[in-house]
Structure formats: structure tokens, C-alpha cells
N, CA, C and O atoms as a CHARMM CRD file, in Angstrom:
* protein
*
  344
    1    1 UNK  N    106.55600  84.18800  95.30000 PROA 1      0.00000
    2    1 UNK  CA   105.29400  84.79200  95.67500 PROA 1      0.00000
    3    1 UNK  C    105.46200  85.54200  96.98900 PROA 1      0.00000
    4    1 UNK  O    106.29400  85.21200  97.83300 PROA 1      0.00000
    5    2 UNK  N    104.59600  86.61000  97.12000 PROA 2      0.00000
    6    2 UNK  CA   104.72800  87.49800  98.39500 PROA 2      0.00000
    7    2 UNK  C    103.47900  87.36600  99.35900 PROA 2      0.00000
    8    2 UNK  O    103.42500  88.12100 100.33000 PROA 2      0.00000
    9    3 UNK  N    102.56300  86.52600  99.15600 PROA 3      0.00000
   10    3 UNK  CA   101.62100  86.26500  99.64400 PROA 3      0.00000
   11    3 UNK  C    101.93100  85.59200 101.06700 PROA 3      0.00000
   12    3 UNK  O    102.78000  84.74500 101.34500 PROA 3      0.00000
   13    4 UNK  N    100.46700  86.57300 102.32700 PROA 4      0.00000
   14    4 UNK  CA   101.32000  85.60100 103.75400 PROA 4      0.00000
   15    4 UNK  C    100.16100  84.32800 103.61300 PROA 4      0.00000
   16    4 UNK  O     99.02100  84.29700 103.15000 PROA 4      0.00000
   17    5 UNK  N    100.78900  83.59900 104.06700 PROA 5      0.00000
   18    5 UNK  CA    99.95900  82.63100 104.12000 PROA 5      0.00000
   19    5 UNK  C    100.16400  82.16600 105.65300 PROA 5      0.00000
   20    5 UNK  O    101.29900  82.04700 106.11600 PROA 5      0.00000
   21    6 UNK  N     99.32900  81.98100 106.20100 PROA 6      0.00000
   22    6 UNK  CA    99.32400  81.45800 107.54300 PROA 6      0.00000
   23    6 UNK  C     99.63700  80.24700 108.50000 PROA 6      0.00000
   24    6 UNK  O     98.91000  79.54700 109.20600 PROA 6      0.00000
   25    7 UNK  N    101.27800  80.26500 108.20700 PROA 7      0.00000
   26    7 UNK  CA   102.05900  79.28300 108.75000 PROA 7      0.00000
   27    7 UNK  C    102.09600  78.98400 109.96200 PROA 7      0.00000
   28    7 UNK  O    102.60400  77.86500 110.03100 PROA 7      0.00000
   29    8 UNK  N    101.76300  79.47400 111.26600 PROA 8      0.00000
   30    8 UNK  CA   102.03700  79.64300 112.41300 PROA 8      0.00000
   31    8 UNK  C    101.89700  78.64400 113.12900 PROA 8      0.00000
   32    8 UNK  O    101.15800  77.86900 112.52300 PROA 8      0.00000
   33    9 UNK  N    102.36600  77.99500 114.62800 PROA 9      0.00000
   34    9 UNK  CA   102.36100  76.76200 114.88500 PROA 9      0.00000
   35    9 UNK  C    100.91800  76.40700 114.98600 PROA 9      0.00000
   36    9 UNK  O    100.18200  77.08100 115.70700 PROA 9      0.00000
   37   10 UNK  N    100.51700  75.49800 114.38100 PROA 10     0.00000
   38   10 UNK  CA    99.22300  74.81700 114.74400 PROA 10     0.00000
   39   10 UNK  C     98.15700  75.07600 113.05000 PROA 10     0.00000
   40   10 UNK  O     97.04500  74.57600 112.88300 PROA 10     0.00000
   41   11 UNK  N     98.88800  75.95500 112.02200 PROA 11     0.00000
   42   11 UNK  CA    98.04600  76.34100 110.88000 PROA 11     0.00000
   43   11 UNK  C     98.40800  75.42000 109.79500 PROA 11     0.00000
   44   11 UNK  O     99.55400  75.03300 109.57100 PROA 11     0.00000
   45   12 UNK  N     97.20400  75.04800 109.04200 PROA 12     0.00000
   46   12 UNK  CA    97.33000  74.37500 108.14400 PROA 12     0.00000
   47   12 UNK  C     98.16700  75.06200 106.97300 PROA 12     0.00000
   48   12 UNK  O     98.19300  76.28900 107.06700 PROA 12     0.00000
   49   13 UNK  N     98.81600  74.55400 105.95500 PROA 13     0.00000
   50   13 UNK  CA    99.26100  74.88900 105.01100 PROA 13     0.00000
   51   13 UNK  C     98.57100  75.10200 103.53900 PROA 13     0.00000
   52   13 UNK  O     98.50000  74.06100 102.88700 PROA 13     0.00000
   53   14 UNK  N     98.07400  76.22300 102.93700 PROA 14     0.00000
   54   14 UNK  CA    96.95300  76.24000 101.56800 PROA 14     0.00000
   55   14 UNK  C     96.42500  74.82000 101.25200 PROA 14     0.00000
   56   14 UNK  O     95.25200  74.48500 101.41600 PROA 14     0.00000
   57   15 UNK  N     97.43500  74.00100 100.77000 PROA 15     0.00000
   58   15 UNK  CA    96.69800  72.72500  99.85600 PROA 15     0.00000
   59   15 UNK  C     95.94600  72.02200 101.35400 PROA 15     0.00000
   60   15 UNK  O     94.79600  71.64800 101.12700 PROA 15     0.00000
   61   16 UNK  N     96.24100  71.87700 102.27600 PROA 16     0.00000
   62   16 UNK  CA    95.43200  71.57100 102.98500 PROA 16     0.00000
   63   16 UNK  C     94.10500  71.70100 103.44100 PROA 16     0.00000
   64   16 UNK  O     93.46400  70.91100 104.13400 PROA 16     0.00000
   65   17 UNK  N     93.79200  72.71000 103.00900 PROA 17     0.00000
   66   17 UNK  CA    92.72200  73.41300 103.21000 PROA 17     0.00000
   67   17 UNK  C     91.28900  73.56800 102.04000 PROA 17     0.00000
   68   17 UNK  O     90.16200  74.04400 102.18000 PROA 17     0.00000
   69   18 UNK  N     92.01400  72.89700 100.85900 PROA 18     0.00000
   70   18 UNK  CA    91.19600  72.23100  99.93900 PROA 18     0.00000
   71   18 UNK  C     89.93500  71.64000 100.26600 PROA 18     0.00000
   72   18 UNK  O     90.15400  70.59900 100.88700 PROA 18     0.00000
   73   19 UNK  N     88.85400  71.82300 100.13800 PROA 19     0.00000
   74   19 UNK  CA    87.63900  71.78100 100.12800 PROA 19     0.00000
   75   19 UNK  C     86.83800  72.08500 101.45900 PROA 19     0.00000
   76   19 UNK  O     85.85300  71.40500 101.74500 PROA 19     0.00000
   77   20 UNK  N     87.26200  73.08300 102.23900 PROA 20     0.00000
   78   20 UNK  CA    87.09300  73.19200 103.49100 PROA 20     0.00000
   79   20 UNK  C     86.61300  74.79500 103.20500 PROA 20     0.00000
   80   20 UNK  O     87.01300  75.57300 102.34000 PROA 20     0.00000
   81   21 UNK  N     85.77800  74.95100 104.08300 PROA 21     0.00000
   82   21 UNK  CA    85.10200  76.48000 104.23600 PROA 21     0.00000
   83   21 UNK  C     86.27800  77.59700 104.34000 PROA 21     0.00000
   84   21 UNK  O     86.77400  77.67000 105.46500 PROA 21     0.00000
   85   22 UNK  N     86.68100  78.26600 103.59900 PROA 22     0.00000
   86   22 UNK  CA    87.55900  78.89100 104.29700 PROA 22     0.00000
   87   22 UNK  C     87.49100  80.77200 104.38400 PROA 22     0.00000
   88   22 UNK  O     86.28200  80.99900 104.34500 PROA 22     0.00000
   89   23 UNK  N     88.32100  82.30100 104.49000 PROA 23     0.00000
   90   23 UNK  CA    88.22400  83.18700 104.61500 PROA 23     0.00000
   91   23 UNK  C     89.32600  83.70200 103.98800 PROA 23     0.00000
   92   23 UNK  O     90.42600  83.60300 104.53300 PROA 23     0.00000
   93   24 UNK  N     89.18000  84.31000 102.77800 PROA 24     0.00000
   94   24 UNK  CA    90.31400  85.14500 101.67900 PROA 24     0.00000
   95   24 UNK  C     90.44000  86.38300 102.08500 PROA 24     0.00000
   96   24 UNK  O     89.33400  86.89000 101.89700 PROA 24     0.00000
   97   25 UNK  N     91.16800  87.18800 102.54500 PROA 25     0.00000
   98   25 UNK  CA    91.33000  88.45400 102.28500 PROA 25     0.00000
   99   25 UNK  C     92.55700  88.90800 100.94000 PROA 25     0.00000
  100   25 UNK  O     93.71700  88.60500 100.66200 PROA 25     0.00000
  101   26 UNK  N     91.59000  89.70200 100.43400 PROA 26     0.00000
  102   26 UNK  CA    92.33100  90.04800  99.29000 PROA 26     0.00000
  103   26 UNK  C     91.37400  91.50400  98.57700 PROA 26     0.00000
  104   26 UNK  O     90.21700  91.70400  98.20800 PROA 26     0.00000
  105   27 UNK  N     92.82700  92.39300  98.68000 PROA 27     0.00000
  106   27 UNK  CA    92.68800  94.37700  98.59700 PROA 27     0.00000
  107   27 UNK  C     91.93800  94.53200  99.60200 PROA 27     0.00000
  108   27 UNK  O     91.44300  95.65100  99.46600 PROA 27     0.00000
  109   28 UNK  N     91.45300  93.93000 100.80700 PROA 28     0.00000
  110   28 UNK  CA    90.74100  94.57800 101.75000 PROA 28     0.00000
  111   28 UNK  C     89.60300  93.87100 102.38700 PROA 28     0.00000
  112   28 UNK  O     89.11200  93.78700 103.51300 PROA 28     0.00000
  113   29 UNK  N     89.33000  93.27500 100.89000 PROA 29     0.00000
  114   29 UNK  CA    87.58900  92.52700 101.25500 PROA 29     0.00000
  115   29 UNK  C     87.78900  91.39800 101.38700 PROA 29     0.00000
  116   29 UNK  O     88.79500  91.04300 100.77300 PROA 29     0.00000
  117   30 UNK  N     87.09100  90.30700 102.13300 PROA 30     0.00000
  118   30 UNK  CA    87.11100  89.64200 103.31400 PROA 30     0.00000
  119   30 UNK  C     85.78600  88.22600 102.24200 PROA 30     0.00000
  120   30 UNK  O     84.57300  88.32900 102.05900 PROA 30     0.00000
  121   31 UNK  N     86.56600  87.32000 101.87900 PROA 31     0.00000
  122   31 UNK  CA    85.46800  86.50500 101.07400 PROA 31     0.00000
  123   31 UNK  C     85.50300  85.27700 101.44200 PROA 31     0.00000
  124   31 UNK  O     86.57800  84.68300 101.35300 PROA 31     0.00000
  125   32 UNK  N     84.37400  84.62100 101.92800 PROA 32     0.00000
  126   32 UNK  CA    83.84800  83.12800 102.44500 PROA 32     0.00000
  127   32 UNK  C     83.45600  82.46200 101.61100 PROA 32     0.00000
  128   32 UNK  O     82.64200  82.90300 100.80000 PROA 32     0.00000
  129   33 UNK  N     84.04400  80.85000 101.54600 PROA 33     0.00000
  130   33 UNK  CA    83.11300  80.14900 101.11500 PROA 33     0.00000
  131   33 UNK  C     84.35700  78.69700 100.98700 PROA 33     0.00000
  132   33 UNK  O     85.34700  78.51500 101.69500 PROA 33     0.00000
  133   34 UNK  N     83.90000  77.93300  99.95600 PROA 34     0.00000
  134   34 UNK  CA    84.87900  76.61600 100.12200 PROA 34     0.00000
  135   34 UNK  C     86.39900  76.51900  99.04500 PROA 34     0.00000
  136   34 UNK  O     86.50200  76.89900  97.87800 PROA 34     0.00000
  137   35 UNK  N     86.99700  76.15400  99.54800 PROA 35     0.00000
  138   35 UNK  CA    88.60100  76.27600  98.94500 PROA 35     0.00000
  139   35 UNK  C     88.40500  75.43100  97.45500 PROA 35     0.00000
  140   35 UNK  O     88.50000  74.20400  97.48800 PROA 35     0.00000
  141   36 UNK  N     88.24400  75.83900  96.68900 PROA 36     0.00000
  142   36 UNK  CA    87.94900  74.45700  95.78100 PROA 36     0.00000
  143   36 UNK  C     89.10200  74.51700  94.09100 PROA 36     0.00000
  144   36 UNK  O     89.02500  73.67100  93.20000 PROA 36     0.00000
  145   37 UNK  N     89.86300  75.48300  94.08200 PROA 37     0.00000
  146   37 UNK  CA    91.00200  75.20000  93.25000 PROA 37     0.00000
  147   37 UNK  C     92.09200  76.63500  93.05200 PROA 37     0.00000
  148   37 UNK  O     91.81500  77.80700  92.79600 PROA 37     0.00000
  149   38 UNK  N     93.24600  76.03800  93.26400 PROA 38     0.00000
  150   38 UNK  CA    94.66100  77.24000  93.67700 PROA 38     0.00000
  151   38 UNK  C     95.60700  76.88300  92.12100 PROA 38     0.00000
  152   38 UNK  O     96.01600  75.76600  91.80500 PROA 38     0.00000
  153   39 UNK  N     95.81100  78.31000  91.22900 PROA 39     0.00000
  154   39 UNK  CA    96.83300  77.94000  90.32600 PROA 39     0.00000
  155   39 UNK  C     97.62600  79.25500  90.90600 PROA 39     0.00000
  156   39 UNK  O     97.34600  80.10600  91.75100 PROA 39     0.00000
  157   40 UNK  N     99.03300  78.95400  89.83200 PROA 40     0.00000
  158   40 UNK  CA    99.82400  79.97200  90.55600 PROA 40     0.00000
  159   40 UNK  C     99.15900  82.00900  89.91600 PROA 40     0.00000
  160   40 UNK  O     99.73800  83.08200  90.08800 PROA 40     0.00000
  161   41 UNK  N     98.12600  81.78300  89.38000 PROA 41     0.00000
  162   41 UNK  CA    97.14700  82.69300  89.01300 PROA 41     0.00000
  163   41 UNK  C     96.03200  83.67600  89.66600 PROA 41     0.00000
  164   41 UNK  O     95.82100  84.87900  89.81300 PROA 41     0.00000
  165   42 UNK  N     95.38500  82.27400  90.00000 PROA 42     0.00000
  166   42 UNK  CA    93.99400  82.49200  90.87900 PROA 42     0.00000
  167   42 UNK  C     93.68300  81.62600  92.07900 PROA 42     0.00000
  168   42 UNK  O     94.45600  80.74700  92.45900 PROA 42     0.00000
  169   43 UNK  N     93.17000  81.74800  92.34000 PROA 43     0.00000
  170   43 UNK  CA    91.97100  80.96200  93.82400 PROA 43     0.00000
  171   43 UNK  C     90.61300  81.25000  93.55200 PROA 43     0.00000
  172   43 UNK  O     89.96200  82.27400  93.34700 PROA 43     0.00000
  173   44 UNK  N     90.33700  79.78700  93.62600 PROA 44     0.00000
  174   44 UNK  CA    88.55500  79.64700  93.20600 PROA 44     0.00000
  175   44 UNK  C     87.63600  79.27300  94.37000 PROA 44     0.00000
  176   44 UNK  O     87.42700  78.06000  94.40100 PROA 44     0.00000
  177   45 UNK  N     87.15000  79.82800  95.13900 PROA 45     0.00000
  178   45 UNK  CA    86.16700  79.75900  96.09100 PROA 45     0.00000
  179   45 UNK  C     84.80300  79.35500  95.54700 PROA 45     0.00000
  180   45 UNK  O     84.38600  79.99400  94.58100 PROA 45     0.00000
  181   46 UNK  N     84.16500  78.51500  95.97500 PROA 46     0.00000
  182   46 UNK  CA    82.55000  78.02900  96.21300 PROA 46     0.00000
  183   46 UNK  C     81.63100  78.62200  96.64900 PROA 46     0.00000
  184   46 UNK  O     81.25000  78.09000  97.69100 PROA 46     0.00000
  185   47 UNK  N     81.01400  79.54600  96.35700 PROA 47     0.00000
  186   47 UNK  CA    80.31900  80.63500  97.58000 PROA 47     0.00000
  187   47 UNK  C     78.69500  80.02500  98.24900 PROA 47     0.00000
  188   47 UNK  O     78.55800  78.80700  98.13300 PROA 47     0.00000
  189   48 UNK  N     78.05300  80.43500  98.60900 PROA 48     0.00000
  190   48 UNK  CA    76.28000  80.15800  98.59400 PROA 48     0.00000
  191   48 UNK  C     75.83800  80.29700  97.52200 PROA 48     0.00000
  192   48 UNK  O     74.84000  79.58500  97.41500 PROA 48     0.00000
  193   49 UNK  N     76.10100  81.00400  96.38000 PROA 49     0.00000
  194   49 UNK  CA    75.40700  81.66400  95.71800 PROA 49     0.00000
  195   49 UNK  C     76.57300  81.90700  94.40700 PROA 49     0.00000
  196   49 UNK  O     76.12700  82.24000  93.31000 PROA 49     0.00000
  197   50 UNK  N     77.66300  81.77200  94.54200 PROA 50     0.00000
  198   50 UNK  CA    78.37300  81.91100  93.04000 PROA 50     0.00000
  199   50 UNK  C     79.65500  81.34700  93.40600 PROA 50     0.00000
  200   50 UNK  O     79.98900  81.33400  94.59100 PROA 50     0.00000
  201   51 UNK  N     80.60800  80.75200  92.25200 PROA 51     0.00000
  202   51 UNK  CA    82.02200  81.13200  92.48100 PROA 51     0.00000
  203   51 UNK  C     82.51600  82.14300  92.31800 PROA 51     0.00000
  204   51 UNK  O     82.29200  82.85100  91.33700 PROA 51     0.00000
  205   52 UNK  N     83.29200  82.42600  93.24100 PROA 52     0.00000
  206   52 UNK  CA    84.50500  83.09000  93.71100 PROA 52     0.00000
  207   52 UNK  C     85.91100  83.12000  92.82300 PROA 52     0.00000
  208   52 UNK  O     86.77500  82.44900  93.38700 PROA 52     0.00000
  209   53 UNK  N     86.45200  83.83700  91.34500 PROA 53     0.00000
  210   53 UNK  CA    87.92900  83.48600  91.13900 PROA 53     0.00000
  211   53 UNK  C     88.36100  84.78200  91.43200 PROA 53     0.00000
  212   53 UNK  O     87.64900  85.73200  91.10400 PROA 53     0.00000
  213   54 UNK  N     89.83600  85.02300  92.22100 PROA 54     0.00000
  214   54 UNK  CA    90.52000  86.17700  92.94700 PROA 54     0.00000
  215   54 UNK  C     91.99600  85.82900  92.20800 PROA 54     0.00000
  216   54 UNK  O     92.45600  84.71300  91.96900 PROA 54     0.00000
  217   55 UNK  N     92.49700  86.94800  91.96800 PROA 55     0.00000
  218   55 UNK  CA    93.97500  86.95300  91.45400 PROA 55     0.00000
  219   55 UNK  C     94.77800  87.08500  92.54800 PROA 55     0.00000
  220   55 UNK  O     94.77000  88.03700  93.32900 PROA 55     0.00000
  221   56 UNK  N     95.72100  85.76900  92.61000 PROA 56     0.00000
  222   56 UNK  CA    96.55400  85.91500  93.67500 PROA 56     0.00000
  223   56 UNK  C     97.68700  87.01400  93.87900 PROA 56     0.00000
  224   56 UNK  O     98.34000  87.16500  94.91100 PROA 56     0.00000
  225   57 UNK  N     97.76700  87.54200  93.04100 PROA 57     0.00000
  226   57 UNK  CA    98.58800  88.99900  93.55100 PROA 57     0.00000
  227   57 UNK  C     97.64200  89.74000  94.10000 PROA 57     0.00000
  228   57 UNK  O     98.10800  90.78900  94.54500 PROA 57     0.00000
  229   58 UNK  N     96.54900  89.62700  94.24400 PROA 58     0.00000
  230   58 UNK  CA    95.37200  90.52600  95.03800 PROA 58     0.00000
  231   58 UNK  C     95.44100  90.06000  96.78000 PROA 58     0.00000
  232   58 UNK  O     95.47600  90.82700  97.74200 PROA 58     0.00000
  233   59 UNK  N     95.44500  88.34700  96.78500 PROA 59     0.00000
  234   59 UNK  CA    95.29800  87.74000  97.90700 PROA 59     0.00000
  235   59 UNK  C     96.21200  87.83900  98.86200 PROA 59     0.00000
  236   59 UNK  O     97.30600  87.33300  98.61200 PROA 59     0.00000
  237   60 UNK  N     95.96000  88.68900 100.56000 PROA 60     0.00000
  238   60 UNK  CA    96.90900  88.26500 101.50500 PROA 60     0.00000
  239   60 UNK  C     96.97800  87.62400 102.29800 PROA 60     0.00000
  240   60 UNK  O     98.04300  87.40300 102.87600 PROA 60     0.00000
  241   61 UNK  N     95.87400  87.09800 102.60600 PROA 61     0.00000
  242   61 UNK  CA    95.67200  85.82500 103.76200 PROA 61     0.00000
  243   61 UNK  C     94.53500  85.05800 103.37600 PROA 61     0.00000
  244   61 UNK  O     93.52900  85.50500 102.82600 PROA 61     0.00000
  245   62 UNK  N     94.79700  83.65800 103.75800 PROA 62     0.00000
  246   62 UNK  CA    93.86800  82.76400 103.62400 PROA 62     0.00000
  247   62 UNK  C     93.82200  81.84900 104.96300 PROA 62     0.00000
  248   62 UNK  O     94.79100  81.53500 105.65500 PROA 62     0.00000
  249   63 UNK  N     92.75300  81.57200 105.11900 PROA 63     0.00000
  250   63 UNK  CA    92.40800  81.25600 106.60500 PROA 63     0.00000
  251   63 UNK  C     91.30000  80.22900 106.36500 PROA 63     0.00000
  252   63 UNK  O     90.48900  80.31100 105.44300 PROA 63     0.00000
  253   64 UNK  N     91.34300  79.21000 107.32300 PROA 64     0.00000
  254   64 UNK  CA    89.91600  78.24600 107.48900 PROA 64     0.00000
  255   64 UNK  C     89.04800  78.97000 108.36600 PROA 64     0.00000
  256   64 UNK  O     89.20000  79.35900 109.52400 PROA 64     0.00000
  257   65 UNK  N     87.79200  79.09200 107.28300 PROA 65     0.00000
  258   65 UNK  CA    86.94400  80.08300 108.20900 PROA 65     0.00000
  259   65 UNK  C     86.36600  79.43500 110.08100 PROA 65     0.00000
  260   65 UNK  O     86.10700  78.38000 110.65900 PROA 65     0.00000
  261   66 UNK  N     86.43300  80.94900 110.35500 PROA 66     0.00000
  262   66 UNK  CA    86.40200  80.61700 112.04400 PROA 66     0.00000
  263   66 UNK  C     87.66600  80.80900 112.86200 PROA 66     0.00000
  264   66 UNK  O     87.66600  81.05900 114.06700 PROA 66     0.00000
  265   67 UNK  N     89.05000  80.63100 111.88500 PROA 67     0.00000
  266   67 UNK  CA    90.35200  81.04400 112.68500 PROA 67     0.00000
  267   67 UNK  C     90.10200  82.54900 113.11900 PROA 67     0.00000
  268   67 UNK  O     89.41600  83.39600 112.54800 PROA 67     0.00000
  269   68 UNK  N     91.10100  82.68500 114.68700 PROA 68     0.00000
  270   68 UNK  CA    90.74900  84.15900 115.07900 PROA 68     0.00000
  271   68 UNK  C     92.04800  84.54800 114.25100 PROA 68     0.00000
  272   68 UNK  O     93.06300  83.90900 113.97600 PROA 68     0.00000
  273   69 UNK  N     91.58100  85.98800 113.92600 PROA 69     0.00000
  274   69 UNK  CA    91.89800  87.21000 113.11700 PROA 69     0.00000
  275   69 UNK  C     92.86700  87.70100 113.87300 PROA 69     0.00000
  276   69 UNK  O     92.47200  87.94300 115.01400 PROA 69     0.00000
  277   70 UNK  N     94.46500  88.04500 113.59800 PROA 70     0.00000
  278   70 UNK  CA    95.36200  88.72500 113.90900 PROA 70     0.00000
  279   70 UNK  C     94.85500  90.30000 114.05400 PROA 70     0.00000
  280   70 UNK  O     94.15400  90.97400 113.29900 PROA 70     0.00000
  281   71 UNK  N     95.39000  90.57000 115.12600 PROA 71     0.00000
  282   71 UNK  CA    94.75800  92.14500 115.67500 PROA 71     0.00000
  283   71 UNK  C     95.46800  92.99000 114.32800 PROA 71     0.00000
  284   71 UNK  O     95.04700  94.13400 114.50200 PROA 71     0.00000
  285   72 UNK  N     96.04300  93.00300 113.49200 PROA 72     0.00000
  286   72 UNK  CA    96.17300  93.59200 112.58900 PROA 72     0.00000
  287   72 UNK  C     95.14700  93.93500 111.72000 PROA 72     0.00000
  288   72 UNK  O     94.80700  95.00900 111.22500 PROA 72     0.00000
  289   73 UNK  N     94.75000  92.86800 111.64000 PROA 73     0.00000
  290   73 UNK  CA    93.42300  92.37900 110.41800 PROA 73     0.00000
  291   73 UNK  C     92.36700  93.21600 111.27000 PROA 73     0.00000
  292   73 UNK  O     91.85700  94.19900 110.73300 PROA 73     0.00000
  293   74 UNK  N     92.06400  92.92000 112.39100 PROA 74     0.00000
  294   74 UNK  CA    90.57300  93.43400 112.90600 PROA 74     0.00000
  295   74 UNK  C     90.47500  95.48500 112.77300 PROA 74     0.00000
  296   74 UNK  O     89.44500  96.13000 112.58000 PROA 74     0.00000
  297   75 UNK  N     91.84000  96.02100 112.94700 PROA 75     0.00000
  298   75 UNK  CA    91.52100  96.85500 112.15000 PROA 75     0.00000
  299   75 UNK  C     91.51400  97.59100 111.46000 PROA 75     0.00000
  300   75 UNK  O     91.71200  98.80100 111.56200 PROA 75     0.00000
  301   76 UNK  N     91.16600  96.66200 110.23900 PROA 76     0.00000
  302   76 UNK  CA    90.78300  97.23000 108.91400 PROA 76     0.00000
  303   76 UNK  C     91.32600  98.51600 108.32000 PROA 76     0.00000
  304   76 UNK  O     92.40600  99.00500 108.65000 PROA 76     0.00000
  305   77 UNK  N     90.40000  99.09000 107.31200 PROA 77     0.00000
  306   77 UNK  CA    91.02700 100.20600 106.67600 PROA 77     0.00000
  307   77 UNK  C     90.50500 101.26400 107.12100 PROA 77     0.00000
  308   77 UNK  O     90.63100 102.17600 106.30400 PROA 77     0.00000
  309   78 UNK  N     89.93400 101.58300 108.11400 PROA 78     0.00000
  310   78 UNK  CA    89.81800 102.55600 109.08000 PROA 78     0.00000
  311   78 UNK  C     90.33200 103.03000 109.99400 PROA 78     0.00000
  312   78 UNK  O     89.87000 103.87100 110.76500 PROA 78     0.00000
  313   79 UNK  N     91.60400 102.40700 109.99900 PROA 79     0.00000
  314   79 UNK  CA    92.35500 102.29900 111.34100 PROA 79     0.00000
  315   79 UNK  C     93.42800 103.71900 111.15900 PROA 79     0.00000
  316   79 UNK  O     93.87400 104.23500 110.13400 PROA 79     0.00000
  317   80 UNK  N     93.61600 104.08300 112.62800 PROA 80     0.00000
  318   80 UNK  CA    94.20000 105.49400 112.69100 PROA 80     0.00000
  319   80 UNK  C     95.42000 105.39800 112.13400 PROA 80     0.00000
  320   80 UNK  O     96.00700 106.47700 112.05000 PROA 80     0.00000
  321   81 UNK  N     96.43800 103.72200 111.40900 PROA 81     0.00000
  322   81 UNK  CA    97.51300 104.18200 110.93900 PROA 81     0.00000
  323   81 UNK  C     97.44300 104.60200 109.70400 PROA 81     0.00000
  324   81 UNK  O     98.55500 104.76000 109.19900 PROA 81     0.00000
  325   82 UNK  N     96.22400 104.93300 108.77700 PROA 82     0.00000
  326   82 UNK  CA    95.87400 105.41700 107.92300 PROA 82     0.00000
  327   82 UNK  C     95.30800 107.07500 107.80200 PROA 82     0.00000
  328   82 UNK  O     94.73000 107.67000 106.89300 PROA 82     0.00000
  329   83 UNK  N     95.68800 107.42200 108.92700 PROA 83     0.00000
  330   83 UNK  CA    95.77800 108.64000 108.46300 PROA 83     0.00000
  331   83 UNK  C     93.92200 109.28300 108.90400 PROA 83     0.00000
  332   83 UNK  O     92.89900 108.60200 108.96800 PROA 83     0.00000
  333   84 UNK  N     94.09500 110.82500 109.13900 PROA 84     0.00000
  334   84 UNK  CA    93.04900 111.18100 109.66500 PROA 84     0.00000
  335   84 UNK  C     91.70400 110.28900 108.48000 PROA 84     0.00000
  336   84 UNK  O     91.95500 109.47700 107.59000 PROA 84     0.00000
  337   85 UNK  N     90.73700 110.66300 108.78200 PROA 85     0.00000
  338   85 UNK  CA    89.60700 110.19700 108.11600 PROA 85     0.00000
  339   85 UNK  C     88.73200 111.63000 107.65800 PROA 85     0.00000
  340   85 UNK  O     88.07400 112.20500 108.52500 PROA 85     0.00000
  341   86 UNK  N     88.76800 112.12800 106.33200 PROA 86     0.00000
  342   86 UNK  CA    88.25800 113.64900 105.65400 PROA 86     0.00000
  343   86 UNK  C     86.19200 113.21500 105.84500 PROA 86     0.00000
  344   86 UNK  O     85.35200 114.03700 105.47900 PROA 86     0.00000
């Protein structure tokens, strides 16, 4: 798998993070809610209001919501290494 997952000293590891609020980014968009089942397929999030299933070749980071955001992430797809904006 090519997925980052957020190893860094002090980060939990995916299965850890099982039933805990957490923050998916995946193609761009940015989805909250509770960790509640990982196959080597999908990821199923709990939302307010619906589940969440995301194809993990879509998914690049997963985070317990509230971790701060790598300055990469903050910006987004607007960011000038993308090229002027038409």
C-alpha cells in the first residue's frame, strides 16, 4: 500500500485509532467522524448524519481529529505549487 499514514514520534498507528473521532483526507476532501471499520478496500467512518465508506486508494492521511495539520496539508489545492489560478 502507498498510503501515508501518520507514523511520527508520538502518532498512533490506524488500528489504534478505532472508534475514536478521527480526520480522512482522501482526493482532497477532508472527512470527520468516528473510525469504525478498515479492510484492505475501504474505511468506514461514522458521521453525524451518515456513514462514511472511502476507497483506500483514494485515502492519504488519516489523523485523530484535532491533530495539527502538516503545513503541506494547510495548503490545499490552491496553493501556488499548482500553478497560476485561470
Amino acid at each position: 500500500m502507498c498510503q501515508r499514514w501518520e507514523r511520527e514520534a508520538g502518532m498512533p498507528d490506524i488500528q489504534s485509532m478505532m472508534g475514536n473521532e478521527v480526520e480522512v483526507i482522501a482526493n482532497g476532501v477532508s472527512y470527520r467522524g468516528v473510525l469504525m471499520e478498515i479492510t484492505d478496500d475501504e474505511i468506514s467512518l461514522k458521521s453525524l448524519m451518515q456513514w462514511i465508506s472511502l476507497p483506500m486508494s483514494a485515502v492519504n492521511t488519516v489523523r485523530l481529529q484535532g491533530q495539527i495539520r502538516r503545513e503541506s496539508e494547510r495548503e490545499g489545492i490552491l496553493s501556488s505549487d499548482n500553478g497560476p489560478i485561470s
